[in-house]
C-alpha positions in Angstrom: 0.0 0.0 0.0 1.4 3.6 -0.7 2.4 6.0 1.7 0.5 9.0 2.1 0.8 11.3 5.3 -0.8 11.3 7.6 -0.8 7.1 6.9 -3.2 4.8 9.4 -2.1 1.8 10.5 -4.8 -1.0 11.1 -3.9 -3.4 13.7 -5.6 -6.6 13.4 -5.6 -9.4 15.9 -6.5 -12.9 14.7 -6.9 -16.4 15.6 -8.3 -19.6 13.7 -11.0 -16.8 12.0 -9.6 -16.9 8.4 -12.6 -16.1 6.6 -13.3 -12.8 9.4 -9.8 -11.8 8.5 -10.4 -12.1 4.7 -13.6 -9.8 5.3 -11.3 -7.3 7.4 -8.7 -7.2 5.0 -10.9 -6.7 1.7 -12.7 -4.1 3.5 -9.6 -2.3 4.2 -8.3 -3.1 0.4 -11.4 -1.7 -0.6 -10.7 1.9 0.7 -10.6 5.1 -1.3 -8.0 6.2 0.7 -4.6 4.4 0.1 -2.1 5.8 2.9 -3.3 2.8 5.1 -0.7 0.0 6.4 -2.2 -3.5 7.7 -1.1 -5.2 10.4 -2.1 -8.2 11.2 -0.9 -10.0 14.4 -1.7 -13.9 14.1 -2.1 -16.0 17.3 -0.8 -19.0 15.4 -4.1 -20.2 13.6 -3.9 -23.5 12.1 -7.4 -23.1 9.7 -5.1 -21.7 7.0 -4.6 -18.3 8.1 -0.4 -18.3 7.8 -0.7 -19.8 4.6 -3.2 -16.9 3.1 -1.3 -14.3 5.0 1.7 -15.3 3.0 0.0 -14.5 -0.4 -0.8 -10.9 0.8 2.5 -10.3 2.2 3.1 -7.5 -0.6 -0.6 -5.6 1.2 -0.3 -7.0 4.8 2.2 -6.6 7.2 1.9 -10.0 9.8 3.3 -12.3 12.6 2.2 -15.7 13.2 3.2 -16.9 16.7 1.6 -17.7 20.3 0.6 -14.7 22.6 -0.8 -14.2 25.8 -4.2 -12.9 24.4 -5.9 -10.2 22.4 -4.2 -7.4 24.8 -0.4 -8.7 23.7 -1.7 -9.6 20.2 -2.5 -5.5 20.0 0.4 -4.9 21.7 2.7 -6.6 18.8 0.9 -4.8 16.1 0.7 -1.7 17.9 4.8 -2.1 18.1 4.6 -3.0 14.2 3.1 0.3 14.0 4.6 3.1 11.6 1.4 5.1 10.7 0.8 8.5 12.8 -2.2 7.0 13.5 -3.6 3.9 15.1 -7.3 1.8 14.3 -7.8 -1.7 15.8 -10.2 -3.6 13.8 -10.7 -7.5 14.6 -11.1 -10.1 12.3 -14.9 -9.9 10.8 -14.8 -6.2 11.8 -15.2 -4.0 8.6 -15.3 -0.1 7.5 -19.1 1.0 7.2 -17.9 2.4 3.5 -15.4 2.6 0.9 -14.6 5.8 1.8 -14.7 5.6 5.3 -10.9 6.5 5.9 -10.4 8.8 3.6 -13.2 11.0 5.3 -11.7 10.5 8.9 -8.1 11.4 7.4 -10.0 14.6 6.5 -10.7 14.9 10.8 -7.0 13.9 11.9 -5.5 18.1 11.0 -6.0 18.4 15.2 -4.3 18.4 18.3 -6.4 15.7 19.5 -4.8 12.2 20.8 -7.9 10.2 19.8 -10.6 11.0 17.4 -13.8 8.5 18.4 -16.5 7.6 15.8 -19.6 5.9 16.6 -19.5 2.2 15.7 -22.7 -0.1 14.4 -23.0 -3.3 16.4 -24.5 -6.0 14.6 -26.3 -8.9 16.5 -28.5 -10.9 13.8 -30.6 -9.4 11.7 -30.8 -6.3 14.4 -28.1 -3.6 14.7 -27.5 -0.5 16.9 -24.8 2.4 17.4 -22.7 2.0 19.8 -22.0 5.9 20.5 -19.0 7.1 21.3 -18.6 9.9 24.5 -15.0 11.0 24.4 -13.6 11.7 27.5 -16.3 12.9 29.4 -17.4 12.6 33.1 -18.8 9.0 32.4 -15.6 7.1 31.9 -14.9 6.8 35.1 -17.8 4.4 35.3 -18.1 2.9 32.2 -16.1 2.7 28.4 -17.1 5.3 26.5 -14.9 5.2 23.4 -15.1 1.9 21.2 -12.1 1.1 19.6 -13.3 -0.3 16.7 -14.1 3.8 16.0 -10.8 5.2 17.5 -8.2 6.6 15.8 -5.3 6.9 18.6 -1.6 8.6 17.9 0.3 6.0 18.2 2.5 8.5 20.0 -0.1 8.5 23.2 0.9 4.7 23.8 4.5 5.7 24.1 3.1 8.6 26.7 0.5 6.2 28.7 1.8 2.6 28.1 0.4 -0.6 25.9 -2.2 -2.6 26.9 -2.8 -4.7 29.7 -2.5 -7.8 29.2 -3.9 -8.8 32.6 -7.3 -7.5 30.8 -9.4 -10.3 28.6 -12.1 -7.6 27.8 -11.6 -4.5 29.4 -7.8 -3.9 27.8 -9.2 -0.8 25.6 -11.2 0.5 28.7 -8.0 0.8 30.6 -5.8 2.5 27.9 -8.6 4.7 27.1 -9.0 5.5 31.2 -5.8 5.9 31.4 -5.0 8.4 28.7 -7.9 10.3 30.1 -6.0 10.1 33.4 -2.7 12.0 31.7 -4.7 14.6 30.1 -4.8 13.2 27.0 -7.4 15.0 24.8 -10.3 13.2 22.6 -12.3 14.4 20.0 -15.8 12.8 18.6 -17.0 12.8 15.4 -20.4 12.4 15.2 -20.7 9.6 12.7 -20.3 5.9 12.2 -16.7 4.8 11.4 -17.2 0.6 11.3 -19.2 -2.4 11.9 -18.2 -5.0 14.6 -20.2 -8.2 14.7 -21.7 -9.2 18.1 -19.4 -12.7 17.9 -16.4 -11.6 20.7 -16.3 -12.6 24.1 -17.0 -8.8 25.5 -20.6 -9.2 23.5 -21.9 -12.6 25.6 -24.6 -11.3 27.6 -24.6 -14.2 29.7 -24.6 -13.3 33.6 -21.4 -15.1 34.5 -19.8 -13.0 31.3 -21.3 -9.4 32.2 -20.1 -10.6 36.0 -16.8 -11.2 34.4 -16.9 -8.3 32.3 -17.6 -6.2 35.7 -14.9 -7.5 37.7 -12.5 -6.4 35.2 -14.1 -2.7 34.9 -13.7 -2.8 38.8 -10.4 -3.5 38.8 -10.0 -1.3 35.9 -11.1 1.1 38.2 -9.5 0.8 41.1 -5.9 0.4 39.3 -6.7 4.2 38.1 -8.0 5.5 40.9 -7.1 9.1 41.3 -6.9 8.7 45.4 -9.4 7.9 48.5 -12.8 9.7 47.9 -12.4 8.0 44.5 -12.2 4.6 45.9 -15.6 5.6 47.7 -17.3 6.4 45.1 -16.8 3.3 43.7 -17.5 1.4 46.8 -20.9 2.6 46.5 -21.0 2.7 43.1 -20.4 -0.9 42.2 -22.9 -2.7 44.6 -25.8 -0.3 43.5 -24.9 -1.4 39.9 -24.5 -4.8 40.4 -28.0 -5.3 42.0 -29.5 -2.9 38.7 -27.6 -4.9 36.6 -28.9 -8.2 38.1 -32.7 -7.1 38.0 -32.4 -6.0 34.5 -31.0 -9.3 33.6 -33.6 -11.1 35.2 -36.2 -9.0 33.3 -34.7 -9.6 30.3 -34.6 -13.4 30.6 -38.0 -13.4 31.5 -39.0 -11.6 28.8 -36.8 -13.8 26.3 -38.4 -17.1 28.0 -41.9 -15.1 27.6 -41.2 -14.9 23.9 -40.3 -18.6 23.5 -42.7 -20.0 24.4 -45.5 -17.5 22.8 -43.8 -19.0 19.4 
């Protein structure tokens, strides 16, 4: 791919999900915009993947080996890295358009460290946008910037470190929290960057994954605390959620089972 400034790089992690990486990788091919590099960090797949890898290797840079997980697999590609600017997009995440990137390049002439589009989640036949909030007030609670949508200078990870790889899902919480935390400055764009399918493990909305999910945004948390009265507030924070977030789940199921057996 040419080199136009400023270039993107797309960081793509991988494993054992050839044809999700083939629809990453022609949407990204597919873009108006050329100055893009492709990075794709394999977790050593064996359903092919190193072997189709090899026949893009003029259009794709990539590593095939063992990692720790999806933190250390962004981590590598992140490291890989020589665009200004950094997008992670999974395997079977895509662009919304053709010229998706070449419009966001037109948004990346600030002094911003992120600029945070809106992302469409797809779950069947159903889809919503997942919106992004910058770094407003609410990110000490909760993620507010989905980094399928984020375009981050890849100078910020040198300035707030790489991601955690003690993190299964809430890695991208954690940088984003923590960037926040050293002042780092976000921009959103009000408009839908990409489409991520609702097939990863931070999706399941299963109790024992949202409790999962919520003991890592805890931690999260706590790790970044900014001193004692924030500590509080979480410690009345969390249990207050917990018990909304059970009762809502219950609803839901009992809704779901409603529906069942109706049909």
């Amino acid at each position: 791919m040419n080199t136009i400034s400023p270039k993107i790089t797309i960081v793509t992690a991988t494993l054992n999900n050839l044809p999700g990486l083939q629809l990453t990788a022609a949407s990204i091919e597919s873009q108006s915009f050329r100055g893009i590099e492709h990075v794709v960090v394999d977790g050593g797949s064996s359903d092919g993947t190193q072997e189709w890898l090899a026949t893009k290797s003029g259009s794709i840079l990539w590593i095939s080996e063992p990692d720790l997980g999806i933190a250390d697999a962004m981590n590598k590609g992140v490291s890989m890295a020589s665009g200004e600017w950094v997008l992670v997009l999974h395997s079977e995440d895509t662009l919304v358009s053709h010229e998706s990137l070449e419009s966001a390049v037109r948004r990346l002439n600030t002094d911003a460290d992120v600029v945070s589009y809106h992302v469409e989640f797809l779950k069947g036949n159903q889809s919503r946008i997942y919106k992004s909030r910058g770094f407003g007030w609410y990110i000490n609670f909760k993620t507010t910037i989905p980094h399928q949508g984020a375009l981050a200078r890849r100078t910020l990870f040198g300035k707030v470190g790489a991601f955690d790889t003690g993190f299964t899902v809430g890695m991208d919480y954690d940088f984003f929290l923590r960037a926040h935390r050293h002042g780092a400055r976000a921009v959103v764009v009000d408009d839908v960057l990409s489409r991520m399918p609702a097939t990863g493990v931070s999706s399941s909305l299963q109790w024992g994954s949202l409790r999962a999910r919520f003991r890592e945004e805890r931690t999260i948390q706590h790790k970044n605390s900014l001193g004692p009265l924030n500590r509080l507030m979480y410690s009345i924070y969390w249990p207050i959620y917990i018990g909304y977030r059970r009762m809502r789940h219950a609803a839901l199921a009992r809704s779901s089972d409603h529906v069942e057996e109706s049909i």
